[in-house]
Every structure is written in C-alpha cells, then in structure tokens.
C-alpha positions as CSV (number, residue, x, y, z in Angstrom):
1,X,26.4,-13.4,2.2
2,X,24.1,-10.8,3.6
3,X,23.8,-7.6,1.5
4,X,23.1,-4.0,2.6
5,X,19.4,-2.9,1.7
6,X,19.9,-0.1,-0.5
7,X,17.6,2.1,1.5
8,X,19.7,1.5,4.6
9,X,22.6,2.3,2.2
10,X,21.3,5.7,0.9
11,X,20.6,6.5,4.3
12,X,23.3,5.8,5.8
13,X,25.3,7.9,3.1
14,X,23.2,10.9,3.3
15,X,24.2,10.8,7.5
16,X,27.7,10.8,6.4
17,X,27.8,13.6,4.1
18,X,25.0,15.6,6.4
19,X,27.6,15.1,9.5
20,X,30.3,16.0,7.2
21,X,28.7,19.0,5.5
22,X,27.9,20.1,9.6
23,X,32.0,19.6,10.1
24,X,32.9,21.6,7.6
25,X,30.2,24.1,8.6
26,X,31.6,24.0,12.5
27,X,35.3,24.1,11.3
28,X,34.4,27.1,8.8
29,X,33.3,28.9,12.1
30,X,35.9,28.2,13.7
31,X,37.9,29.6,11.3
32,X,36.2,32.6,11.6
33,X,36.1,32.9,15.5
34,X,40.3,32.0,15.3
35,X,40.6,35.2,12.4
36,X,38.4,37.4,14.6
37,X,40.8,37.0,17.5
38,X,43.9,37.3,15.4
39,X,42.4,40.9,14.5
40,X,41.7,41.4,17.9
41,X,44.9,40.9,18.8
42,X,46.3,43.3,16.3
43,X,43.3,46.2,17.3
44,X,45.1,45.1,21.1
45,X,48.7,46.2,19.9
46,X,47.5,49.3,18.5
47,X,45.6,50.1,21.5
48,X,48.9,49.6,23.4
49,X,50.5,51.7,20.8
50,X,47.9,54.3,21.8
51,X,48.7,53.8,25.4
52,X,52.9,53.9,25.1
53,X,52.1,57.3,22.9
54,X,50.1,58.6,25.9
55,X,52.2,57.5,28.4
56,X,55.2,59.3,26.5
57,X,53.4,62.5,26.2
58,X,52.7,62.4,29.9
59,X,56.6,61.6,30.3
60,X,57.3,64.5,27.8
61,X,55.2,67.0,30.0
62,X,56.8,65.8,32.7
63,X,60.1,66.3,31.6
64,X,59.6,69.6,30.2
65,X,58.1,70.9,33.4
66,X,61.3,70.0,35.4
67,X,64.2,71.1,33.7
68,X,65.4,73.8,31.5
69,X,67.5,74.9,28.8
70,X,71.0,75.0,30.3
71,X,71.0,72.2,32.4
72,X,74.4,69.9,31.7
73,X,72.3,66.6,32.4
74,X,68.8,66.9,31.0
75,X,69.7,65.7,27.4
76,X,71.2,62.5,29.1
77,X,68.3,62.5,31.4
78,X,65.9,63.1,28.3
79,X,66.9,59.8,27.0
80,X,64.7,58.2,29.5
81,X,62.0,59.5,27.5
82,X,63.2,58.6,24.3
83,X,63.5,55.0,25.2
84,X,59.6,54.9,25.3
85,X,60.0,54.6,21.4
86,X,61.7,51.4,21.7
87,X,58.2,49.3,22.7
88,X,57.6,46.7,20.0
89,X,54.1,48.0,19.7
90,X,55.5,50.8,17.3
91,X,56.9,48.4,14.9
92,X,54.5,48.6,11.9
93,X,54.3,52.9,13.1
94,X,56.3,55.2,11.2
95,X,57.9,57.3,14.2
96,X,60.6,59.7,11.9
97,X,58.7,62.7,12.6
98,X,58.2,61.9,16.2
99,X,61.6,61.0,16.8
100,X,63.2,64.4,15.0
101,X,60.8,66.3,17.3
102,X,62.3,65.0,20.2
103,X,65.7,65.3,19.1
104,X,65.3,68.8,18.2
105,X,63.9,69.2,22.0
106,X,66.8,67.5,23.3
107,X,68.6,69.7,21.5
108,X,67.2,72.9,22.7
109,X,65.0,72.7,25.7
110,X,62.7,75.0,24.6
111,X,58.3,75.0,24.9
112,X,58.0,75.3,21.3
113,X,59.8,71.7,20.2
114,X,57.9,70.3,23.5
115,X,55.1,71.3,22.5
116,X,56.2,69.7,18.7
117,X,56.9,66.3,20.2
118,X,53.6,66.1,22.2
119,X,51.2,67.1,19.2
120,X,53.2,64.7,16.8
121,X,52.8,62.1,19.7
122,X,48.6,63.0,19.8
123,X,48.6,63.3,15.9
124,X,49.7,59.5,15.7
125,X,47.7,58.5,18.3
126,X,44.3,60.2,16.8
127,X,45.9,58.8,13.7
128,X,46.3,55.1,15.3
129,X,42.4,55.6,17.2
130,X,40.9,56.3,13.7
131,X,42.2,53.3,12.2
132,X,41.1,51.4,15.2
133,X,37.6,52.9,14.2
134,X,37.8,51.8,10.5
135,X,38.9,48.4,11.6
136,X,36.7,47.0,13.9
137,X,33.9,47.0,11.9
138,X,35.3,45.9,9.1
139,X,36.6,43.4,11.4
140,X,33.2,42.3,12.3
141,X,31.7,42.3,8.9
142,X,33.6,40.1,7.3
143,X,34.0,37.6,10.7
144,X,30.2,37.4,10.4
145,X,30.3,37.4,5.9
146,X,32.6,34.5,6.9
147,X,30.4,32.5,9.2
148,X,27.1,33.5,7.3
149,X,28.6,32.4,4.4
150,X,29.5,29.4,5.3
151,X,26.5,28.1,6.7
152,X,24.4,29.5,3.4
153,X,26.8,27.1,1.4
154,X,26.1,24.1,3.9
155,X,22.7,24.3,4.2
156,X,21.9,25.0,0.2
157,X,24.2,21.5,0.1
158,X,22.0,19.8,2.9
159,X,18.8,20.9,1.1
160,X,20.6,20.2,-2.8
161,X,21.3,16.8,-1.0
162,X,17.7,15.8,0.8
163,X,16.3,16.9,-2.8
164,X,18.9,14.5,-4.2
165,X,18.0,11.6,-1.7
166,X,14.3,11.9,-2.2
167,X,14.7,11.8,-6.3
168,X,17.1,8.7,-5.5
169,X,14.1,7.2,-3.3
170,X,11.6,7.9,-5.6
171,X,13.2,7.3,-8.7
172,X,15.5,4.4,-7.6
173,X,15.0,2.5,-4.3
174,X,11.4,2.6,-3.8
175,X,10.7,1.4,-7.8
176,X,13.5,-1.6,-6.4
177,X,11.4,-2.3,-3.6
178,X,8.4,-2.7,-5.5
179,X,10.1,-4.7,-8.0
180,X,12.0,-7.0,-5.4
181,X,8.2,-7.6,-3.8
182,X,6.9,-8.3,-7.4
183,X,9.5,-11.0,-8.1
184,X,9.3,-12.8,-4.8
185,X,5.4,-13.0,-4.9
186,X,6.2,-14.2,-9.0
187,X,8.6,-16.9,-6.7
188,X,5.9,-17.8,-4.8
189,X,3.8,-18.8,-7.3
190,X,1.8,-15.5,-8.0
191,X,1.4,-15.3,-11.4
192,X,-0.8,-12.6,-11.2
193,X,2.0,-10.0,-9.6
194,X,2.8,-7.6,-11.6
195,X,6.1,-5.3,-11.4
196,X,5.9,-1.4,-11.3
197,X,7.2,0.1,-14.7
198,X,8.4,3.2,-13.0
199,X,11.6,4.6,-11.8
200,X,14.3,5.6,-14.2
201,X,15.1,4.1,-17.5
202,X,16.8,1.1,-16.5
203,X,14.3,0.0,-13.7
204,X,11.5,0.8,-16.0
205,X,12.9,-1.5,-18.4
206,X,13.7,-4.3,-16.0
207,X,9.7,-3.9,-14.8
208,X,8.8,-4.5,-18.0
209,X,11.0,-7.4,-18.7
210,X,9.9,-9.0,-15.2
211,X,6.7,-8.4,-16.6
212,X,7.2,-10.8,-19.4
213,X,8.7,-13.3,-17.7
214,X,5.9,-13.4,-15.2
215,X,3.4,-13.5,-18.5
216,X,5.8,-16.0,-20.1
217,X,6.0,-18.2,-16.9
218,X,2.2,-18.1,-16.3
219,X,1.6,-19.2,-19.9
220,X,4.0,-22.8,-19.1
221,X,2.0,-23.0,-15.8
222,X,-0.9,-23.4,-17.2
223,X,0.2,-25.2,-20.9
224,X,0.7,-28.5,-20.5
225,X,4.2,-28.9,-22.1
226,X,3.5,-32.5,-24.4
227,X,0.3,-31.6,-26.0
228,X,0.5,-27.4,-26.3
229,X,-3.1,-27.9,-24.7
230,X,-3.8,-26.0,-21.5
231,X,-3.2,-28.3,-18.2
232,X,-5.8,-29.0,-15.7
233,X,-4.8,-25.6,-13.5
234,X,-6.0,-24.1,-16.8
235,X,-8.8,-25.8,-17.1
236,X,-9.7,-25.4,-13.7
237,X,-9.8,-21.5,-13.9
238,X,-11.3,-21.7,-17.2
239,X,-14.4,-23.5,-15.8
240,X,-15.0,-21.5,-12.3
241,X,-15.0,-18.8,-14.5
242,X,-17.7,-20.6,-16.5
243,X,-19.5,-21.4,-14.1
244,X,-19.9,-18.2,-12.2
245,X,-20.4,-16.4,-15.6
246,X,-23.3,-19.3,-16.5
247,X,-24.8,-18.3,-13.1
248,X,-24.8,-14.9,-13.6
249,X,-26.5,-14.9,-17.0
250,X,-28.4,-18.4,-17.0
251,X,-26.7,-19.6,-19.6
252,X,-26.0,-24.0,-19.6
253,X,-22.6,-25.3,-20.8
254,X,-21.2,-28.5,-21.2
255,X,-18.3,-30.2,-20.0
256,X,-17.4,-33.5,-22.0
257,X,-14.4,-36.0,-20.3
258,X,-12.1,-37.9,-22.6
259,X,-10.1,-40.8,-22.1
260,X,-8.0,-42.8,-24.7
261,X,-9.0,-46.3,-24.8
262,X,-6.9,-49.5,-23.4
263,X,-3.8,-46.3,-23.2
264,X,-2.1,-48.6,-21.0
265,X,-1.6,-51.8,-23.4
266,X,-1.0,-48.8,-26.2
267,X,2.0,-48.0,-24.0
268,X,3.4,-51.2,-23.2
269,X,2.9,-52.2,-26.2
270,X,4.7,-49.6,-28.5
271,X,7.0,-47.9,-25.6
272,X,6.4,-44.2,-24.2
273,X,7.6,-42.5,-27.2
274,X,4.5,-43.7,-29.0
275,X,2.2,-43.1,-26.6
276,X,3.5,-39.1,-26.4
277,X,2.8,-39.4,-29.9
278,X,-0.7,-41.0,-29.4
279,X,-1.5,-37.9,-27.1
280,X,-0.1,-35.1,-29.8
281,X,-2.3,-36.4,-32.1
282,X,-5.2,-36.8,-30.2
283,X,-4.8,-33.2,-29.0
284,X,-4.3,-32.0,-32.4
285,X,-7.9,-33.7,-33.3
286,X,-9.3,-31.8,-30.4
287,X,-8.5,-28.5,-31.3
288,X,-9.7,-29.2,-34.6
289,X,-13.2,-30.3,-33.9
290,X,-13.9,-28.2,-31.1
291,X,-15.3,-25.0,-31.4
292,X,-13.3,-21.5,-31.3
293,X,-15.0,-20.8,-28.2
294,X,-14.6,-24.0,-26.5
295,X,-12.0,-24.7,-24.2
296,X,-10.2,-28.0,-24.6
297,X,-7.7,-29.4,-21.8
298,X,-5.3,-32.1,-21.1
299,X,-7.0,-33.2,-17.5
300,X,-3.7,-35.7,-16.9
301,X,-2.1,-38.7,-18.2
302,X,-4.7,-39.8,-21.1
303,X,-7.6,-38.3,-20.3
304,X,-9.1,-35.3,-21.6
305,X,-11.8,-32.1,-20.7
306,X,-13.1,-29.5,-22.8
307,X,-15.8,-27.1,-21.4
308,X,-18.5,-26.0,-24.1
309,X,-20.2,-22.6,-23.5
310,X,-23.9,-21.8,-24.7
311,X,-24.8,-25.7,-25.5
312,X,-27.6,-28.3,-24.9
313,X,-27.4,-32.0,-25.1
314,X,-28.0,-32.6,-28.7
315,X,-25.4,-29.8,-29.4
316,X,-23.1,-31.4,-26.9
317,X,-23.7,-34.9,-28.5
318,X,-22.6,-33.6,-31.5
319,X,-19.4,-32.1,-30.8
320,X,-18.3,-35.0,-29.0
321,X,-19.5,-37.7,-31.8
322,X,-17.4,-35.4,-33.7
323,X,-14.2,-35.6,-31.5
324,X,-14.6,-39.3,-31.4
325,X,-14.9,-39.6,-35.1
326,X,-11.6,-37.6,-35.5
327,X,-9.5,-39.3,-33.2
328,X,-10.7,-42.9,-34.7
329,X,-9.7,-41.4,-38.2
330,X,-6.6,-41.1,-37.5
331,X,-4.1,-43.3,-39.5
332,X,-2.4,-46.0,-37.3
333,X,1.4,-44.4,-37.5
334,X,4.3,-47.9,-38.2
335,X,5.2,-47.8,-34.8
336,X,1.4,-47.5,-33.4
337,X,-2.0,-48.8,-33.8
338,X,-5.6,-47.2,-34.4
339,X,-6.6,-45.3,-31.6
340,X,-10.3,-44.9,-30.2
341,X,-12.0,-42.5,-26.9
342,X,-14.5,-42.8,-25.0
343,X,-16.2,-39.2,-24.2
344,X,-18.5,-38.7,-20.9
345,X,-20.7,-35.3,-21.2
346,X,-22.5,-33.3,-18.6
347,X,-24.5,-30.7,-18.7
348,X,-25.0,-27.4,-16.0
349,X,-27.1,-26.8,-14.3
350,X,-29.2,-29.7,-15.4
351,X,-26.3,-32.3,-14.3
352,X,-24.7,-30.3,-12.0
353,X,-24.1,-26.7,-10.6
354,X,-20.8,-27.3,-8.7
355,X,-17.5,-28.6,-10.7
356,X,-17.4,-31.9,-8.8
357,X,-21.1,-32.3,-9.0
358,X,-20.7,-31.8,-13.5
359,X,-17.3,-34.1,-13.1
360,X,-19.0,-37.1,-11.1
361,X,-21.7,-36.6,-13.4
362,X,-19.2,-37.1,-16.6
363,X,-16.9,-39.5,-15.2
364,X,-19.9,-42.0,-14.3
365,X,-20.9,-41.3,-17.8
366,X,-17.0,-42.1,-19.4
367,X,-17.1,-45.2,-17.1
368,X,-20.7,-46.0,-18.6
369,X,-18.8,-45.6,-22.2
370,X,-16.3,-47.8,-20.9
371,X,-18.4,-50.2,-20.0
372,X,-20.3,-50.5,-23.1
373,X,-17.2,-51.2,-25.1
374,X,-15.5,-48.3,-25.3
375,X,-15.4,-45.7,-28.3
376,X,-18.6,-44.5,-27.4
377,X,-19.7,-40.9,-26.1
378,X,-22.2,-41.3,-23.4
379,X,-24.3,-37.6,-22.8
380,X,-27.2,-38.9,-20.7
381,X,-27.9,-41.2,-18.2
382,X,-31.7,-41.6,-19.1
383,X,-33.3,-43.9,-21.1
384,X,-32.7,-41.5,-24.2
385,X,-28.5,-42.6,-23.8
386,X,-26.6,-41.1,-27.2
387,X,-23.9,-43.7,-27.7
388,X,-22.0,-44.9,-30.4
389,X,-21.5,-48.4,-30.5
390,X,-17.6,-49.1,-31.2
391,X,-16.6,-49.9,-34.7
C-alpha cells in the first residue's frame, strides 16, 4: 500500500485550514456587508419617516390655508391629513403629542394649534435627522471593527499556523527525511551512514537508536560470526589502511597467511562440528600470540591473515614461529586430532607495495610451506629461508 509522505501531508493540511481560515474570513465579511445593509435599511425607514413628517406638514399648511374655523366639513376633511399618521414608517415613533396637536386643531381651526401640529411635526423630524446623524457612523464604525477584526484574527491564525508548520518541518518532517535517507543508505549496505540526532525527543531518540544498530550491524559485517575474529572485509580495510599509512610514514609491515594443515581430511574425518571447533581454537591461539597492535583475520574457510605493523623479517619470523608453536600445542580434543599450520609471510615494501603484490608474495610462500611438509612458516624466498621443519 502506498503511504502519504508526510510532507505532502502537512502541506496539504496547512491548504485546508489556510482555505478554511480565508472562508471564515470571506463569510465574516459578509456578515458584515449583510449587517451594514440591514442598518441601512432602518436609516432608509427613518428617512421616510422624515419624508411622511414633511409631506404632512406641507398637507397641514395646506389645509390651514384653505379653510376656516366654522366650516361644517373641514374636520371631516381634516381627516385626510390625519391619515398621514397611519404610514408604517412611524411604528417605532412616539406620535401622542403629534396626534393631540392635530386633534386640538381639528377641534378649533385656529393658527395657533396649526402652528402646534407643524412644530411638533419639525420637532420629530429634527429629532428623527439627529438620530440619523448619530447612527450612521456608528453604523460604519462597527461594520468596518467587524470586518477589521475579523481579518486581524485570520491572519494572526495564518501567521500562528505557518510558524506552526515550519516548527513541524523543522522539528518533525525534515529530521524524518534525514532519518528515512540514513536507514535506506544503512539498507544498502552503507555502514558508514549515520542518522541525524535532531528533531524532537522521540526522533532524537530513534536517531540514536538507528545509530546503534547501524554500529551494531557494521560490527557483524565485518566479525566473522564462527571465530569472533574480523572477516576478510575487515581485514581488507584494516590493510589499505596500512598500507597508505606505511606509505605516508615509511614504515614496513608484515602480512603472514595461515592455513590449517590437511583441514579437509580433519573434516571428513571427525564431521563439521569438529572442524568449527578446530577453527575456534585456532583463532583463540591467534589472538594470543599476536601482538596488541596486530591485526589478526579469518581470510575464509581455514585459512588465516594477520597484518603486523612496524616489523622486519626476523621480527615477523618470530611472531609466526610463535603462532605455529601455539596452534601445534594444542591438546588433541576426544573427538579431534593434533592440529598443525603452515604460515606464509611477506614483507612491504620489500615484498610488495600493492595488497595483491604482498598476498602473491605470501601465498607462494604458504604453498612453499606446504610443500616442504607442512607445519612450517616460510618468510623468505632467498637462500636465507626461516622454516621449521614439521615435528
């Protein structure tokens, strides 16, 4: 099953909440826009309050100037006027005043209660206009409070949640990524990778384990698993790096090639389990004899290598005579026999400068031991041959 990259996850979850942070943002202003034209329409009916009022006082004047007290039919007429009051743009307008003005002019007729309906009339209107005045701003402030607001609070979230993304990048997916490279160059076969210890807690702490496991890992590559010796990858590395360090400084060192004698027979003879056995012990003899700063090597199957720094021949004779000695020592186990090497030694530069010139050099030598009846170390091909006859 394919998984989603975490990356493309984050991302993809920061687009959601960004585009849903700019909804909320968009609907927030059009809350506001929809609350600015609700007041808009109530400024409207008081400005049609203000025009009924006006249109009535016109109608008052009007009335006044055309009949007069005594007529039989102006207060009937007059209720013409009166009917102006009946607009539903005076419902939230308290008209008691108003409407006992005119009902005291229907009453009499006279200029003075005329002139009592039309200032109460202008007196509501200035009234209604002054409100308007107060309102609209007001209005306007808190339509645009609204809408600033809004945005503020979306855009301190889109910058709270970039912050947030880029901590998560930092702290989580890029340490991932990093760590996810590590362990498939480890899978390949890179040893050498290393994972970042970095990120938050948890991460760090899987680095770190990663870490071991590559270290753990790179130790079995290079141990070979029977003897506890190192394998020939080890060895390998072990004497490039010799090499290039005995360059650099001019300093000889020896490489000696072992090889269990008649290993073969040994086996078919007493069965596998005896020969693993063999090899154990011959390994522990090895790391005995040898020097702490030698490097001794399981090269494969029965044969042996171990690379000897700072050394000359006679030196190098030594050491091996001494290796042979150990290994025929060793007390024939019940299920065994004695066992016996043959050692080949070489000698940089004076053998050899390259690792297969020094190994052609030591395994013509081992087959030279071979041939002279095996337990026997051979370290020179000249007339001045140390060997050890076999006993």
């Amino acid at each position: 099953m394919r998984r989603t990259r975490l990356r493309s996850r984050v991302l993809l979850l920061t687009a959601a909440f960004s585009f849903a942070l700019f909804a909320i943002a968009f609907g927030m202003s059009w809350r506001a826009k929809l609350a600015e034209e609700r007041w808009s329409r109530l400024v409207g009916v008081e400005s049609e309050a203000i025009a009924r009022l006006e249109e009535l006082i016109r109608a008052q004047n009007a009335f006044h100037s055309r009949f007069v007290a005594g007529d039989p039919h102006a207060a009937d007429r007059y209720r013409v006027v009166e009917q102006l009051l009946q607009d539903d743009a005076f419902a939230a307008i308290d008209l008691r005043a108003l409407r006992g003005d005119m009902a005291a002019f229907r009453d009499s007729l006279n200029d003075d209660d005329s002139r009592n309906v039309v200032a109460e009339a202008q007196r509501i209107i200035d009234e209604r206009k002054r409100e308007i005045a107060a309102q609209l701003p007001e209005l306007r402030r808190d339509s645009h409070d609204t809408m600033f607001s809004g945005l503020a609070v979306v855009w301190i979230v889109v910058i709270s949640s970039f912050a947030a993304v880029q901590i998560t990048l930092r702290k989580v997916v890029r340490p991932l990524e990093d760590l996810a490279a590590a362990a498939d160059r480890i899978t390949a076969g890179d040893l050498s990778a290393r994972a970042p210890v970095a990120g938050d807690a948890e991460i760090a702490r899987l680095g770190t384990a990663v870490n071991r496991m590559a270290d753990e890992l790179k130790a079995r590559a290079r141990t070979d698993e029977l003897t506890g010796l190192p394998n020939f990858r080890a060895f390998r590395e072990q004497i490039d790096a010799e090499i290039e360090r005995a360059a650099r400084y001019e300093a000889p060192f020896g490489v000696l090639v072992l090889d269990l004698d008649r290993f073969k027979k040994y086996n078919d003879t007493y069965g596998h389990l005896a020969g693993n056995d063999a090899l154990r012990r011959v390994s522990r003899v090895l790391r005995e004899t040898v020097r702490a700063v030698d490097f001794a090597a399981r090269y494969g199957g029965e044969e042996f290598a171990v690379i000897v720094p700072q050394i000359d021949i006679p030196a190098l004779t030594a050491i091996a005579e001494r290796v042979r000695e150990g290994v025929e020592a060793l007390p024939a186990p019940p299920d065994g026999a004695q066992l016996t090497i043959s050692i080949g030694a070489a000698l940089y530069p004076l053998d050899g400068k390259t690792v297969d010139a020094l190994f052609v050099v030591a395994d013509e030598r081992l087959y030279l031991a071979k041939k002279r009846g095996r337990n026997v170390v051979v370290a020179s091909s000249g007339p001045a041959v140390a060997a050890t006859a076999a006993r």
